[in-house]
N, C-alpha and C positions, 0 to 999 in steps of 0.2 A: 593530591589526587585521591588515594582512600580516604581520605577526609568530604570530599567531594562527592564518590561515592555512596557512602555511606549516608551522607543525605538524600540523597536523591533517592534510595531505598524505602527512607521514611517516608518520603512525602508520596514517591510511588506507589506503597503501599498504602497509604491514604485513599489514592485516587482508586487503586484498584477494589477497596472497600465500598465505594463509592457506585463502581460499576459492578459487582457482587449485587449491591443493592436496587437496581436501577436495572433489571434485566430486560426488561421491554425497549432501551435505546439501544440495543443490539438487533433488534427484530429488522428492521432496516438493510442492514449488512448483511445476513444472509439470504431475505428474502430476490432486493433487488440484484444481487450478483446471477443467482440461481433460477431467478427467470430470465434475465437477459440468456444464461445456458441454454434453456429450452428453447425460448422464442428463437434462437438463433441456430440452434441445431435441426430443430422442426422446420425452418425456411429454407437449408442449404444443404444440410444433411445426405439429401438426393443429388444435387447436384455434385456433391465431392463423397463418392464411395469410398471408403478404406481399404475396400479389394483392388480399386483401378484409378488411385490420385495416391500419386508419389509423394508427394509433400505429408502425407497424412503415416506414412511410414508402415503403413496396414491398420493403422485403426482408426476410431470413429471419425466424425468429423467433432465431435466431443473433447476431443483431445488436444485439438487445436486450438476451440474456445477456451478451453479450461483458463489458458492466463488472463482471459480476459476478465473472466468473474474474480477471480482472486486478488488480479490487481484493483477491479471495481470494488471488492469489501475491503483491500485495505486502502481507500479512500475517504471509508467514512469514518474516521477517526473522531471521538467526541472532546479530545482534546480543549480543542479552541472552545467550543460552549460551556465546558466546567470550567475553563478559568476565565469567561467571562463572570459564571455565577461567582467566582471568588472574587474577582473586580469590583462587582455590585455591591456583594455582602461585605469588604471590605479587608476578609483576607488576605488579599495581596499583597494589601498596602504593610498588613502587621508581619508577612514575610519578609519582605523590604525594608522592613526597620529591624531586622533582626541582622545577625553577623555571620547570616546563612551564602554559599555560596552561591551568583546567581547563575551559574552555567546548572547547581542542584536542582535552581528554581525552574528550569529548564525543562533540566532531563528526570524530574521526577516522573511529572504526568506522560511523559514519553518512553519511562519502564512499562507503565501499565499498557501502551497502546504498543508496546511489541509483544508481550503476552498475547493482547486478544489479538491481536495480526496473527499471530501462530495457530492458535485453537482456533479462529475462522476458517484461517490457509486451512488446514486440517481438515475440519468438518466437509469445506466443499469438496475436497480432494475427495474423500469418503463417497459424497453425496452422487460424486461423477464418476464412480469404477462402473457403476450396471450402465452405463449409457457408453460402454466399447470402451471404456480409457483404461489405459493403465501407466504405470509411471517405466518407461524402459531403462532409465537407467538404474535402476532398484532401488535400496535403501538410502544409496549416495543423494540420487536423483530426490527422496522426498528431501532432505534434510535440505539440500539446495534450494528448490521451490519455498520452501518455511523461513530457511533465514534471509531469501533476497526478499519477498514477498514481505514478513515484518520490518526489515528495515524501508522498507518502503515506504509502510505503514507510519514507521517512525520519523520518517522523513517529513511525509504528506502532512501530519499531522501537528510537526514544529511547524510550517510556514502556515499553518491555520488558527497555532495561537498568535504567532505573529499578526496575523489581522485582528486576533482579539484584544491585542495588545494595544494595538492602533486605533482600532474602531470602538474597544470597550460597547461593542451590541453585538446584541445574537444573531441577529436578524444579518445583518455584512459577512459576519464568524460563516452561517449556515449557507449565506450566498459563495462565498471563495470556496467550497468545496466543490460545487459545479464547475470549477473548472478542468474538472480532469474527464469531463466528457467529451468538450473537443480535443483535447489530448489524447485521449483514446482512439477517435475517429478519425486522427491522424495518426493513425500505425498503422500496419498490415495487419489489423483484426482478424480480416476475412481472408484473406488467401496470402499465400509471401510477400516480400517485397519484390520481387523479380515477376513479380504478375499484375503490380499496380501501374495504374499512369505516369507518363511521367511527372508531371507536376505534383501528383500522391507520392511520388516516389521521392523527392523533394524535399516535402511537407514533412516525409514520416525519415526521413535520412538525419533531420533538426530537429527532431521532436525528441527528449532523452527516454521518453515512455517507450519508443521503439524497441532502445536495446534490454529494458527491463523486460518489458514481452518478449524479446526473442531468446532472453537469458532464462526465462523461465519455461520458456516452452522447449529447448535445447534438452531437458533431462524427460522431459515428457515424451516428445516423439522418438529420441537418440537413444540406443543402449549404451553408446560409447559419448561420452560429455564433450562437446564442442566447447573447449576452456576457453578458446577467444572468444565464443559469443559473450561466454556465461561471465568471463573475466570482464566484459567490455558493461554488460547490467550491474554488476558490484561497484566496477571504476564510476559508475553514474550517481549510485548513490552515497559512496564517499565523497565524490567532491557535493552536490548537493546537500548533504548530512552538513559537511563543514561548514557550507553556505549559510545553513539555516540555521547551526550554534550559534555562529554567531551575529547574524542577523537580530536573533531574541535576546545573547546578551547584552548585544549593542540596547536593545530596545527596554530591557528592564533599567541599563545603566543610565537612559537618558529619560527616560518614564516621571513625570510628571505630574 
């Protein structure tokens, strides 16, 4: 296992040199999380005061969007596109003939995208205190929002080299990231779930995105931590996290 480790440090720090270098493919990640903030506080903001809608716990309606942008930036994980360019360049392949471990091969490039998951999470967090937010559960509460939010990150970001694995193009890699936007739009985004339709109600009861928004939005509105929500977002990305180990192991072992 520290043998394991310890790989995966290497090559993580590879990738993270990589995205040092490369700072303009982060521009993406902040930009469109931080406008969907606006657009969407600017359109409803009026309609749900913080002085007189309960669910907002007295503050903005900012507060309530917040999980939405955070989980939207850690969405965009560039994972899957750098190891297609390894793919290409042929990389890969000289990994794979090595007596490296492949769960390393894995979780290398997935050290680096729980880093920028973290310092994105962060920045918005920052970017949304003047717009009425603040975190009620205090310092607990950021730490919470940072490490559900990167493992998120880490999650999303394994089943999208898994496409790169498979599809070997960027072009497929950059499409499977679109899919967490009707994943999105099946959650209670906009208001709780006790205010949706039933059929939305439904929709976002099966969607596992739900309970990561509501586990992250729990330390934000709450000063005391709803542990079953927050327990019930971590339980989502444990077992998915498992899923997608080894999904990619499976797919390097079989990789062709």
């Amino acid at each position: 296992m520290s043998n394991t480790m310890s790989q995966s440090w290497l090559l993580g720090r590879r990738a993270l040199l990589e995205a040092v270098r490369t700072p303009e493919s982060t521009i993406p990640t902040f930009f469109i999380p931080l406008f969907f903030l606006v657009v969407n506080v600017g359109q409803a903001g009026r309609i749900f005061p913080g002085s007189s809608t309960e669910f907002l716990h007295g503050q903005g309606y900012a507060a309530f969007q917040l999980p939405v942008s955070v989980l939207l930036a850690a969405s965009f994980g560039s994972a899957g596109l750098y190891l297609v360019e390894d793919i290409v360049g042929g990389y890969f392949d000289k990994l794979r003939a090595t007596p490296i471990s492949r769960s390393a091969i894995v979780l290398g490039r997935l050290f680096t995208e729980a880093v920028k998951g973290a310092v994105v999470t962060l920045v918005i967090i920052v970017v949304a205190l003047p717009f009425d937010v603040h975190i009620a559960a205090g310092p607990l509460g950021w730490v919470l929002i940072i490490v559900l939010t990167s493992a998120w990150c880490v999650v999303f970001s394994g089943f999208l080299q898994l496409i790169a694995m498979k599809s070997r193009n960027a072009a497929a890699t950059q499409s499977g990231s679109m899919v967490f936007f009707p994943l999105m739009f099946l959650t209670p985004n906009f208001v709780p779930r006790d205010l949706l339709t039933t059929p939305m109600q439904w929709a976002a009861k099966f969607n596992p995105v739900t309970y990561l928004m509501e586990a992250i939005r729990s330390p934000i509105l709450e000063s005391d931590v709803d542990w079953a929500v927050v327990g019930k977002g971590f339980l989502i990305v444990a077992v998915l996290g498992a899923l997608m180990l080894w999904a990619n192991v499976s797919a390097i072992r079989t990789y062709d």
